[in-house]
PyMOL Python script that loads the backbone (N, CA, C, O; Angstrom):
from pymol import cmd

cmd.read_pdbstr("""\
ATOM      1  N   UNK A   1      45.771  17.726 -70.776  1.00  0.00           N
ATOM      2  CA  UNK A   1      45.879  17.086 -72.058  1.00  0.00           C
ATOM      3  C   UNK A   1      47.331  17.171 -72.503  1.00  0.00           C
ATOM      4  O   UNK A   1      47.862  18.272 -72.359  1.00  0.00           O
ATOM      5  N   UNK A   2      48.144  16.075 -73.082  1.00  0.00           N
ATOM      6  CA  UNK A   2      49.176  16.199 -73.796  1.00  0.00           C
ATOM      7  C   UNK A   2      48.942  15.434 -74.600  1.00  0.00           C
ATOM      8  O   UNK A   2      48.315  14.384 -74.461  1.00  0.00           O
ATOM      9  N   UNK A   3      49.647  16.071 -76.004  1.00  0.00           N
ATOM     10  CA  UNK A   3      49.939  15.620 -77.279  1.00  0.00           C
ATOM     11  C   UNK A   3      51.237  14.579 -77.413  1.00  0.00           C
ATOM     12  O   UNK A   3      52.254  14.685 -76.727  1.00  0.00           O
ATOM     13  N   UNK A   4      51.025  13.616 -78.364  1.00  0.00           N
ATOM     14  CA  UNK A   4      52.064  12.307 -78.814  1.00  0.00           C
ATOM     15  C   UNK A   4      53.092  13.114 -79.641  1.00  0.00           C
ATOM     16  O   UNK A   4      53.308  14.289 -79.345  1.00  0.00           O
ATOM     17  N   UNK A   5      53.575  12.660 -80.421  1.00  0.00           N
ATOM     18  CA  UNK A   5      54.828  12.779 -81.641  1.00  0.00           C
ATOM     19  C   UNK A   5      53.931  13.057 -82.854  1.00  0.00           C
ATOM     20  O   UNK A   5      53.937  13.912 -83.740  1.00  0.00           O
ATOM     21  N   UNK A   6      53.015  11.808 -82.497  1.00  0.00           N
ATOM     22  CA  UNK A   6      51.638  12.267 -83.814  1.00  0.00           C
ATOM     23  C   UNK A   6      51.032  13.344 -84.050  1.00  0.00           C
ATOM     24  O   UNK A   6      50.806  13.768 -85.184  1.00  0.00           O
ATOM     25  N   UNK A   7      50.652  13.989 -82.816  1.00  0.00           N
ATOM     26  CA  UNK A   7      49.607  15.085 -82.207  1.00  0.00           C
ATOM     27  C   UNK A   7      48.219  14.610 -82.063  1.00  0.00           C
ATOM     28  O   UNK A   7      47.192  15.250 -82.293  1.00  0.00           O
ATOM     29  N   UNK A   8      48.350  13.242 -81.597  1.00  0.00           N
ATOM     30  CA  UNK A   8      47.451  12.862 -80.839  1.00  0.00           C
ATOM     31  C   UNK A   8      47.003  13.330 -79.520  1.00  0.00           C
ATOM     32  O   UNK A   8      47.937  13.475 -78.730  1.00  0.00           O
ATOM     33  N   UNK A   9      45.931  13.585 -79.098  1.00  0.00           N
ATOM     34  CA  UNK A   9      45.600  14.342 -77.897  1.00  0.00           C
ATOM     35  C   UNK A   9      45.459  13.328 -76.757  1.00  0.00           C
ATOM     36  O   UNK A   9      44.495  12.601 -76.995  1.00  0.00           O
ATOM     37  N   UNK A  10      46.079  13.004 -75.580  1.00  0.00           N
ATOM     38  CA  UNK A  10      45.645  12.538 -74.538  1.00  0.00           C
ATOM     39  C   UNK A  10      45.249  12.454 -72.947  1.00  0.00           C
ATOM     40  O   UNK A  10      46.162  12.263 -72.144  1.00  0.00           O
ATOM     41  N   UNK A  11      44.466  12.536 -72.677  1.00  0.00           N
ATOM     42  CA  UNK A  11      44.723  13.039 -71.379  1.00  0.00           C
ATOM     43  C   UNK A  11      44.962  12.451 -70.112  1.00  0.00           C
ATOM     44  O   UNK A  11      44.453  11.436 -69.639  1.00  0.00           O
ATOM     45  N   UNK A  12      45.837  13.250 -69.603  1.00  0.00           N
ATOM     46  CA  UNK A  12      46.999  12.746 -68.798  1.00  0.00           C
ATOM     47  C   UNK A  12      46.051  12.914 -67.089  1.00  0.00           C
ATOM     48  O   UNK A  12      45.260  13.749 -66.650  1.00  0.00           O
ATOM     49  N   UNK A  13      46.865  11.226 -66.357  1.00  0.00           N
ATOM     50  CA  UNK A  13      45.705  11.397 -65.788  1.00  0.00           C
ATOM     51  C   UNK A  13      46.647  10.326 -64.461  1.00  0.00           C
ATOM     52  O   UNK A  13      46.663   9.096 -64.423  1.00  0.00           O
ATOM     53  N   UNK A  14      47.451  11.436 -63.355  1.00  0.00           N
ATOM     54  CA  UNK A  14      47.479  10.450 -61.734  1.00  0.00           C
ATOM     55  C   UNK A  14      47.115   9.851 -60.933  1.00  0.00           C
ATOM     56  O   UNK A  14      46.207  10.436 -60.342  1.00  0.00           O
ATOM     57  N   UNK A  15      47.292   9.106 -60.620  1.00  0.00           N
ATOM     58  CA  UNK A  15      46.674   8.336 -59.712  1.00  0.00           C
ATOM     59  C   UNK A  15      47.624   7.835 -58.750  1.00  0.00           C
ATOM     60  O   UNK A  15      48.599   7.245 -59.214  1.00  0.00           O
ATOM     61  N   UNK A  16      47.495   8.002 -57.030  1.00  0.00           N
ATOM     62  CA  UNK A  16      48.523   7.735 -56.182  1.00  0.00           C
ATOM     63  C   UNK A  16      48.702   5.951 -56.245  1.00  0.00           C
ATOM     64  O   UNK A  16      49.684   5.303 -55.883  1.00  0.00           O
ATOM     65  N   UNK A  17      47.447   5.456 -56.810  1.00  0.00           N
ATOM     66  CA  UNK A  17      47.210   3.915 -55.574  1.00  0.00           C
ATOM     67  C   UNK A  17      48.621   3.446 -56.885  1.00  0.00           C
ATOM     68  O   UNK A  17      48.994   4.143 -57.829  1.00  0.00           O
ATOM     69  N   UNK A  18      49.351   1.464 -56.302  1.00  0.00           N
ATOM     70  CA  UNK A  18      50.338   1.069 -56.745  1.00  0.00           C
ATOM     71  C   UNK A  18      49.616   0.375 -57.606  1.00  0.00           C
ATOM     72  O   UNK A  18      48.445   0.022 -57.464  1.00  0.00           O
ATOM     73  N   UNK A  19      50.488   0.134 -58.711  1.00  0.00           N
ATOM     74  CA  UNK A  19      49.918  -0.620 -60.323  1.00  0.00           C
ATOM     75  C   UNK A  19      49.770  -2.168 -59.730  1.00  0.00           C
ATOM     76  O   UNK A  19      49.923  -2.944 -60.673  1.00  0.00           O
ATOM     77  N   UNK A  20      49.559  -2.776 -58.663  1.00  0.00           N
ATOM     78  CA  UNK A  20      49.463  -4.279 -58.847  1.00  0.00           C
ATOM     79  C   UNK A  20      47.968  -4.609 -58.365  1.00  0.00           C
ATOM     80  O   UNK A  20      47.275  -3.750 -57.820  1.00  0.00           O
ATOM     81  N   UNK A  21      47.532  -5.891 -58.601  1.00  0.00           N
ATOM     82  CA  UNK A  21      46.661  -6.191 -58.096  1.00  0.00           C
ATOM     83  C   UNK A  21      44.902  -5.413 -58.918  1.00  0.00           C
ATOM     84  O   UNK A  21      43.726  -5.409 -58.556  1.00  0.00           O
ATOM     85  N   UNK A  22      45.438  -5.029 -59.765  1.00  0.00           N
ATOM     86  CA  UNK A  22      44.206  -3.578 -60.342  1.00  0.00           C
ATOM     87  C   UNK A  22      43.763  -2.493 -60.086  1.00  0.00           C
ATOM     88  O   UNK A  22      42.887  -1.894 -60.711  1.00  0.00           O
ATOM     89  N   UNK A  23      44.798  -1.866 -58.374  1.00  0.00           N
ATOM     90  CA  UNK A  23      44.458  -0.906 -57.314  1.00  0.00           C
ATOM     91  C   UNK A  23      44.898   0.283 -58.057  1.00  0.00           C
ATOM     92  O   UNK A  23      44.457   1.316 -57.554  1.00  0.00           O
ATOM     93  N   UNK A  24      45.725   0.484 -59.234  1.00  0.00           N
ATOM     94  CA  UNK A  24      45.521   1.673 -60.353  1.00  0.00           C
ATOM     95  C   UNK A  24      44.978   2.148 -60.978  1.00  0.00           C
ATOM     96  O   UNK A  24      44.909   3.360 -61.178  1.00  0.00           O
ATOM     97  N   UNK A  25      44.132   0.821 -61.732  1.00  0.00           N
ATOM     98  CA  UNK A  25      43.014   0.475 -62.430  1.00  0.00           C
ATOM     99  C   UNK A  25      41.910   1.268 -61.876  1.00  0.00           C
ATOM    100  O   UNK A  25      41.477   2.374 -62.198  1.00  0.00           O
ATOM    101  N   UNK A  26      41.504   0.308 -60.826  1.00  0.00           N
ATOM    102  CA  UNK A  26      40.142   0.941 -59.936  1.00  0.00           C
ATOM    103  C   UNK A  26      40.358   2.308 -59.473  1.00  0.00           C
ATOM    104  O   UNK A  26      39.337   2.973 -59.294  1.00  0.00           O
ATOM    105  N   UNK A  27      41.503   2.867 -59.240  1.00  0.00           N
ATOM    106  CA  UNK A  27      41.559   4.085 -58.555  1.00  0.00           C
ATOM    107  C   UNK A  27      41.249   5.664 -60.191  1.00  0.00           C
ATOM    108  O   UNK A  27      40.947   6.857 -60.143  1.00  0.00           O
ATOM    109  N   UNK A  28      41.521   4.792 -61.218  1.00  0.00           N
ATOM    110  CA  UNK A  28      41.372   5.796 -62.464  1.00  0.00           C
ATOM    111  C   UNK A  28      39.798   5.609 -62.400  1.00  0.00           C
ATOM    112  O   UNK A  28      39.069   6.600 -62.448  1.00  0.00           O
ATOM    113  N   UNK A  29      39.464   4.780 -62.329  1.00  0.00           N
ATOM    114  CA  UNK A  29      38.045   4.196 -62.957  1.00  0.00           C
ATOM    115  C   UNK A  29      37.326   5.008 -61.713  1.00  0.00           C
ATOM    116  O   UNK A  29      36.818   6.001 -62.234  1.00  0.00           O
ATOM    117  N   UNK A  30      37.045   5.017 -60.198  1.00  0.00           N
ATOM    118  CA  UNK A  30      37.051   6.351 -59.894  1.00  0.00           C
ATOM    119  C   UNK A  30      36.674   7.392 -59.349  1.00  0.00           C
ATOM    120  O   UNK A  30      35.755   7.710 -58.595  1.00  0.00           O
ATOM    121  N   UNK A  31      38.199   8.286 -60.233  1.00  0.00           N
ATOM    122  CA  UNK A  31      38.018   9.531 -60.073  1.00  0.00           C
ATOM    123  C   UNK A  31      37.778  10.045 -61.418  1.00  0.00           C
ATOM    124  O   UNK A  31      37.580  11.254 -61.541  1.00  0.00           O
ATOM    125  N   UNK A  32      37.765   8.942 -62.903  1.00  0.00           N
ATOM    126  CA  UNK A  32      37.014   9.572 -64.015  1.00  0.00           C
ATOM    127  C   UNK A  32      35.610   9.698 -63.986  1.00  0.00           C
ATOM    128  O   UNK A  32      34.943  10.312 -64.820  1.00  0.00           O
ATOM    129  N   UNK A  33      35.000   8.841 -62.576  1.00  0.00           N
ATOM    130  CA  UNK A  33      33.747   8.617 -62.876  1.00  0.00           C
ATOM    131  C   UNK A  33      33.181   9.781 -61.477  1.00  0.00           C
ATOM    132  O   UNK A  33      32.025  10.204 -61.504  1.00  0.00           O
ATOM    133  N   UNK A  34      34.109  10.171 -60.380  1.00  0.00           N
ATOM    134  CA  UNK A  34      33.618  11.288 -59.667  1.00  0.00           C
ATOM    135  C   UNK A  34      33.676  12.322 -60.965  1.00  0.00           C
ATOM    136  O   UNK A  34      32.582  12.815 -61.240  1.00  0.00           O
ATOM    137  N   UNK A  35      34.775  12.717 -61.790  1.00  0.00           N
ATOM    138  CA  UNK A  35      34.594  14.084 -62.616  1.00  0.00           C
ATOM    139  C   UNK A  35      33.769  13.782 -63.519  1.00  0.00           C
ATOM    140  O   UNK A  35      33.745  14.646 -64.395  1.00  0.00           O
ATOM    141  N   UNK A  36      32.885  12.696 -63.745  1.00  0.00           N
ATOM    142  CA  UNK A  36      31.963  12.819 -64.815  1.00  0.00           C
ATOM    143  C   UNK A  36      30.687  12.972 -64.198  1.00  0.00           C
ATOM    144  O   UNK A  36      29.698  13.003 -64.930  1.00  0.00           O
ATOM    145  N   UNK A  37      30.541  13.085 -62.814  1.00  0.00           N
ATOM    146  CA  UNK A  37      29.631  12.758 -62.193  1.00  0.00           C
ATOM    147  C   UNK A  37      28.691  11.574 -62.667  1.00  0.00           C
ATOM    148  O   UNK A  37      27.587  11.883 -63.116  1.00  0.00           O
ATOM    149  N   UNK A  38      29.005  10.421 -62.606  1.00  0.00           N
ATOM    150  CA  UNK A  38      28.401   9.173 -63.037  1.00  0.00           C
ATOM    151  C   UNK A  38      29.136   8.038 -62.396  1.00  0.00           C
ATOM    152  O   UNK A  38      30.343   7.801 -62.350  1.00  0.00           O
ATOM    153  N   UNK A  39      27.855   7.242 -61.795  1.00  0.00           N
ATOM    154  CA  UNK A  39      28.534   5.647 -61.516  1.00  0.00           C
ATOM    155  C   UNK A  39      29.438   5.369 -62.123  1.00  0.00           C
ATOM    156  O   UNK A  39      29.678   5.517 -63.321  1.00  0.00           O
ATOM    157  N   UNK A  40      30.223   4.775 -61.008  1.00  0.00           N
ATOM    158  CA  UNK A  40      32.160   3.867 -61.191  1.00  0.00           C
ATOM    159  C   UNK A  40      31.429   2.537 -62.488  1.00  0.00           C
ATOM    160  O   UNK A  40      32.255   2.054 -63.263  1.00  0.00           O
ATOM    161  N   UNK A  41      30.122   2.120 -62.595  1.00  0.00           N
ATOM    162  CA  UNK A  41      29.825   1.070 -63.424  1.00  0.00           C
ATOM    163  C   UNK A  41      29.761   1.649 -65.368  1.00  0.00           C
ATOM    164  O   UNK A  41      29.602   1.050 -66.431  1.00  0.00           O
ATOM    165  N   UNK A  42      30.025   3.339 -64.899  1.00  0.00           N
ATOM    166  CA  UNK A  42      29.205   3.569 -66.357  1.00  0.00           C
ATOM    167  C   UNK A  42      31.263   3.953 -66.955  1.00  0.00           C
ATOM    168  O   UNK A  42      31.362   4.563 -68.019  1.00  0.00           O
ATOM    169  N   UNK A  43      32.508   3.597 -66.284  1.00  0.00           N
ATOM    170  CA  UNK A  43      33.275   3.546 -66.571  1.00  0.00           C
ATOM    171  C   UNK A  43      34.126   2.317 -66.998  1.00  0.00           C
ATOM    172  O   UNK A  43      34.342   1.601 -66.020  1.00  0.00           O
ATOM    173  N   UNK A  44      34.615   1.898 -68.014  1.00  0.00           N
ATOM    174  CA  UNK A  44      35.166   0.553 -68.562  1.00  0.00           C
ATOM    175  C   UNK A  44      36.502   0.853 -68.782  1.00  0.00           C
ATOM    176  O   UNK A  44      36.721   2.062 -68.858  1.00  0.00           O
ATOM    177  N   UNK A  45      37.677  -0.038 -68.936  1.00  0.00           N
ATOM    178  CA  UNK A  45      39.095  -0.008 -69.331  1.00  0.00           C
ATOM    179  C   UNK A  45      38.960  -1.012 -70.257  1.00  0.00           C
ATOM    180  O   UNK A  45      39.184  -2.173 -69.913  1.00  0.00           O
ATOM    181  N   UNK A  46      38.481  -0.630 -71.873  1.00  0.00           N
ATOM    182  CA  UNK A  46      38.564  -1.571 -72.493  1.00  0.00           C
ATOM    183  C   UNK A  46      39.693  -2.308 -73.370  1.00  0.00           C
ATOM    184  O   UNK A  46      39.749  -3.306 -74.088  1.00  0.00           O
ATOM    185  N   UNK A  47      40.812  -1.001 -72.810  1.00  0.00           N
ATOM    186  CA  UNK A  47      42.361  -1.414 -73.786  1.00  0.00           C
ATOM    187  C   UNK A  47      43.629  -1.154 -72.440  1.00  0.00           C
ATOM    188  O   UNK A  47      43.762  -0.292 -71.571  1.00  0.00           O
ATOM    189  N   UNK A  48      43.991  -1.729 -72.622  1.00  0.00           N
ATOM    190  CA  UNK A  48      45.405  -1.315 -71.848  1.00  0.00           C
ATOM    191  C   UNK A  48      45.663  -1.601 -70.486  1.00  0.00           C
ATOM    192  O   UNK A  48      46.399  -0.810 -69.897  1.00  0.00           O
ATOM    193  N   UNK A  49      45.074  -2.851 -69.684  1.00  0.00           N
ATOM    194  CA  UNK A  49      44.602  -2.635 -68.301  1.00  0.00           C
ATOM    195  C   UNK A  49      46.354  -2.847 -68.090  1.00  0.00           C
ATOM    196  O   UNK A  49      46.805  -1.886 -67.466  1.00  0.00           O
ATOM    197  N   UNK A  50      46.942  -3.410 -68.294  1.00  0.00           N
ATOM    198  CA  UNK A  50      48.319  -3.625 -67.962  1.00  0.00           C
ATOM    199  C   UNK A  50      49.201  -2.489 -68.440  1.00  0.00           C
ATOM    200  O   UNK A  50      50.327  -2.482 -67.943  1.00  0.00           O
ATOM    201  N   UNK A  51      48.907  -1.503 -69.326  1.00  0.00           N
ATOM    202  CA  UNK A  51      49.823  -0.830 -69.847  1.00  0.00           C
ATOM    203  C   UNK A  51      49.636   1.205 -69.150  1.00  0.00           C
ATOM    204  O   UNK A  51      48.664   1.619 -68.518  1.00  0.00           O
ATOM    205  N   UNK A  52      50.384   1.714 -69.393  1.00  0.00           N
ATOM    206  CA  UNK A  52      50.266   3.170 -69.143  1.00  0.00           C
ATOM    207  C   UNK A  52      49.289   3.913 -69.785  1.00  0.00           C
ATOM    208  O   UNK A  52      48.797   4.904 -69.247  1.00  0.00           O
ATOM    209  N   UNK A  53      48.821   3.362 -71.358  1.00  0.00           N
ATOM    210  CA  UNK A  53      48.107   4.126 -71.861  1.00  0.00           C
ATOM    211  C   UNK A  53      46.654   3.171 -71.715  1.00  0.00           C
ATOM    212  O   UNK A  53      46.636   2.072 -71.161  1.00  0.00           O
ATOM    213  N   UNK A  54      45.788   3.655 -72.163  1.00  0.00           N
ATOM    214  CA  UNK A  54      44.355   3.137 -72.072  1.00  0.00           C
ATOM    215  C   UNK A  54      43.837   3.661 -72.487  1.00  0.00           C
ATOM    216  O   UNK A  54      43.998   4.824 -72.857  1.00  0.00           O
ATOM    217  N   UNK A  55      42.711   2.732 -72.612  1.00  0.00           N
ATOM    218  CA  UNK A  55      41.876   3.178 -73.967  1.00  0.00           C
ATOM    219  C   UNK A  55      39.874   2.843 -72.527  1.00  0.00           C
ATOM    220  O   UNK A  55      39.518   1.771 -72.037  1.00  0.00           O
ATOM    221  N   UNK A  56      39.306   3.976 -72.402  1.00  0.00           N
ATOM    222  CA  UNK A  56      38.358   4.068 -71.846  1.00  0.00           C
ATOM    223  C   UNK A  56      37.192   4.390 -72.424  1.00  0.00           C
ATOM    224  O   UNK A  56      37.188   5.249 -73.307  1.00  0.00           O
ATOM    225  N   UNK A  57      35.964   3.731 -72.009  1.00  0.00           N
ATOM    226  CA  UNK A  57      34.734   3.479 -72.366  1.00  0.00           C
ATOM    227  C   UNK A  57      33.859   4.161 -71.371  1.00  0.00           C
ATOM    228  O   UNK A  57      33.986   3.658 -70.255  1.00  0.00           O
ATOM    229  N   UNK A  58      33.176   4.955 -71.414  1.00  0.00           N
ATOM    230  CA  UNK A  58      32.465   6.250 -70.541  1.00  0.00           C
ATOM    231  C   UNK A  58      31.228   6.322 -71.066  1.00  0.00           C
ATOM    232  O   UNK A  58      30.903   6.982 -72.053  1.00  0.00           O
ATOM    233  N   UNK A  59      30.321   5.418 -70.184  1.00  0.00           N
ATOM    234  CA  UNK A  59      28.577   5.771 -70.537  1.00  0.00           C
ATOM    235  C   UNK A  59      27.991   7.320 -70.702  1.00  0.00           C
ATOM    236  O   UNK A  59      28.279   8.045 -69.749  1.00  0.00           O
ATOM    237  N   UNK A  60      27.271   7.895 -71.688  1.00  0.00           N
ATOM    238  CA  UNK A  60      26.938   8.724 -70.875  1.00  0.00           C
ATOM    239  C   UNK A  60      26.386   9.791 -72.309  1.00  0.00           C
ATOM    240  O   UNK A  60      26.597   9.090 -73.299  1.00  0.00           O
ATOM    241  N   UNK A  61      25.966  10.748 -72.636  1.00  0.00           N
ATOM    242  CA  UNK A  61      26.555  11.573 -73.644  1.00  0.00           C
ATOM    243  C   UNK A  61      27.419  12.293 -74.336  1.00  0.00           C
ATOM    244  O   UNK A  61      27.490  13.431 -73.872  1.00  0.00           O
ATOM    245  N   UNK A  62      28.004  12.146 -75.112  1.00  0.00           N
ATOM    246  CA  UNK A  62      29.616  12.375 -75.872  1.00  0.00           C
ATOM    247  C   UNK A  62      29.909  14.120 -75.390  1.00  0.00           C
ATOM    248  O   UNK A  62      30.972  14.537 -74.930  1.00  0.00           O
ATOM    249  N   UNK A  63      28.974  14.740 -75.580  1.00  0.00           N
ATOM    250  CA  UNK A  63      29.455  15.916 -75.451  1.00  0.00           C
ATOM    251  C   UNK A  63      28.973  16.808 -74.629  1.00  0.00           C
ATOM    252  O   UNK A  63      29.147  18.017 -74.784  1.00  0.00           O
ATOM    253  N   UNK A  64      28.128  16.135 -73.394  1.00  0.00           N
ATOM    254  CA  UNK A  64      28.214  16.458 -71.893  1.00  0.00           C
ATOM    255  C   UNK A  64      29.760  15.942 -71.810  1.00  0.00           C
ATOM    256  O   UNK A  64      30.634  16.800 -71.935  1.00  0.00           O
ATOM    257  N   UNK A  65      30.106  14.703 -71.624  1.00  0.00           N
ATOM    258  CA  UNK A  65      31.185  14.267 -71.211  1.00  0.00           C
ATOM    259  C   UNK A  65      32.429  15.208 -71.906  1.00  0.00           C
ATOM    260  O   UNK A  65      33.246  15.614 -71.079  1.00  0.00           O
ATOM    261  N   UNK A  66      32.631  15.535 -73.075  1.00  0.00           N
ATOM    262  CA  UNK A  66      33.743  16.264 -73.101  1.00  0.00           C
ATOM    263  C   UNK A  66      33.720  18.044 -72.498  1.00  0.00           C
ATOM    264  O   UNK A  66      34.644  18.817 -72.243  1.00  0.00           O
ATOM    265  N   UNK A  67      32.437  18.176 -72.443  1.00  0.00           N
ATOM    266  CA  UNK A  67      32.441  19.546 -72.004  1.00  0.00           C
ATOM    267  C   UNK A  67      32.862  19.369 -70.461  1.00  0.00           C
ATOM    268  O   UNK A  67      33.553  20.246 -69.943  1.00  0.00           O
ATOM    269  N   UNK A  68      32.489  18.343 -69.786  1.00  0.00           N
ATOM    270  CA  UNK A  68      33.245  18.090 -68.206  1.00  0.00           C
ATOM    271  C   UNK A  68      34.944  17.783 -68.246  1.00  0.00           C
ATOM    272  O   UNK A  68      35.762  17.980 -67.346  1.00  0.00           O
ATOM    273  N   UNK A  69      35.134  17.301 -69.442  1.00  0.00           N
ATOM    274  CA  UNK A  69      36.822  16.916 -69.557  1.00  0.00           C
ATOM    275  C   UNK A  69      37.386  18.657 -69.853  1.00  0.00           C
ATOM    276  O   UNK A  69      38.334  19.121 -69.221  1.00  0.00           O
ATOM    277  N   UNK A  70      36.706  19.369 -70.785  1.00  0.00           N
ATOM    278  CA  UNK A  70      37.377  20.622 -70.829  1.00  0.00           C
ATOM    279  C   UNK A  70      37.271  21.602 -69.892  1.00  0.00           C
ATOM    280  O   UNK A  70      37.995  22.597 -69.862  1.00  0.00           O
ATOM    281  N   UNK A  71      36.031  21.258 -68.808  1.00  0.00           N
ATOM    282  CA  UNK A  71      35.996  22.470 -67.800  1.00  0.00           C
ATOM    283  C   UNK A  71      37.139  21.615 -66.734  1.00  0.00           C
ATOM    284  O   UNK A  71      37.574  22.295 -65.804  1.00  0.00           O
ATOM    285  N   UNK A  72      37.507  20.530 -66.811  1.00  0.00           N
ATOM    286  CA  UNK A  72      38.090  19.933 -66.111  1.00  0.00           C
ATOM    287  C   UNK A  72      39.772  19.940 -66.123  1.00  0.00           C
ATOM    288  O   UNK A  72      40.527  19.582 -65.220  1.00  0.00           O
ATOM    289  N   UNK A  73      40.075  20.427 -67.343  1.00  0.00           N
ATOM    290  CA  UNK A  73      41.432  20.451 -68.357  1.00  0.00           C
ATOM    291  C   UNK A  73      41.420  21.384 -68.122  1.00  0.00           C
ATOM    292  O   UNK A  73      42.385  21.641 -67.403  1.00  0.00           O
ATOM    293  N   UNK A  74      40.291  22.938 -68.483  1.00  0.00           N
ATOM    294  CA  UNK A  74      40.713  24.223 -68.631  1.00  0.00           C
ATOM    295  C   UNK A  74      40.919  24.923 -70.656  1.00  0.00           C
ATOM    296  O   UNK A  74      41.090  26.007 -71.213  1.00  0.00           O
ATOM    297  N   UNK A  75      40.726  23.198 -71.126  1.00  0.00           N
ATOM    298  CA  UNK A  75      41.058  23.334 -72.550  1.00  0.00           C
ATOM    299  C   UNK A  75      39.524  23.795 -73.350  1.00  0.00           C
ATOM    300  O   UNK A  75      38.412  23.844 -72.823  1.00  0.00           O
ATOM    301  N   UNK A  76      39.770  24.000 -74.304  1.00  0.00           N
ATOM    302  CA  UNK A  76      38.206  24.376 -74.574  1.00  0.00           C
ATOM    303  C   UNK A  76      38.406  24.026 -76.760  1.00  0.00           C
ATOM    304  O   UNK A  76      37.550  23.909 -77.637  1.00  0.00           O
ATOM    305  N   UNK A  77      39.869  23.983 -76.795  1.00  0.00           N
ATOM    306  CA  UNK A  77      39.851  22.816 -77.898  1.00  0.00           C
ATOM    307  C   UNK A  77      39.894  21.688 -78.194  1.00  0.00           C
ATOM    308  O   UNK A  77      40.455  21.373 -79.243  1.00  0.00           O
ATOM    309  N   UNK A  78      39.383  20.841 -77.464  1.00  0.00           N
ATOM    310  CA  UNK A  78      39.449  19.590 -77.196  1.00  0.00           C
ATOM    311  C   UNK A  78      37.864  19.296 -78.252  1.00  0.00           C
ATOM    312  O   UNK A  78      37.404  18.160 -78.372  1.00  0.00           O
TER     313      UNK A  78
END
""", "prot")
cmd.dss("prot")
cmd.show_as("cartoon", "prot")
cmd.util.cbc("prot")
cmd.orient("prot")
């Protein structure tokens, strides 16, 4: 997780494949959806497909899903 200027929380997130073609795209979409353990379908990029930041849409229950982002982070204030 890193924080903005705001102290907005975001989490920061590599991916080897190259930004063209959507092969960045698909490669976030995944490995958010191996660490959520849930189908690559129950993951969406509903903001930002062209940009660095993004804004993601994750089927599933809100707080199963963040308790997998914090055992996943290590953060546990999230």
């Amino acid at each position: 997780m890193v924080a903005d200027a705001d102290g907005q929380q975001w989490l920061k997130v590599l991916v080897t494949a190259v930004p063209e073609n959507g092969k960045a795209n698909q490669a976030l979409i995944k490995l958010l959806a191996k660490a959520a353990k849930c189908p690559k379908s129950s993951v969406r990029i509903v903001s930002g497909q062209t940009d660095r930041t993004k804004t993601l849409l994750i089927d599933g229950n809100p707080e199963e899903l963040m308790a997998k982002i914090s055992q996943l982070t290590g953060r546990t204030d999230i």
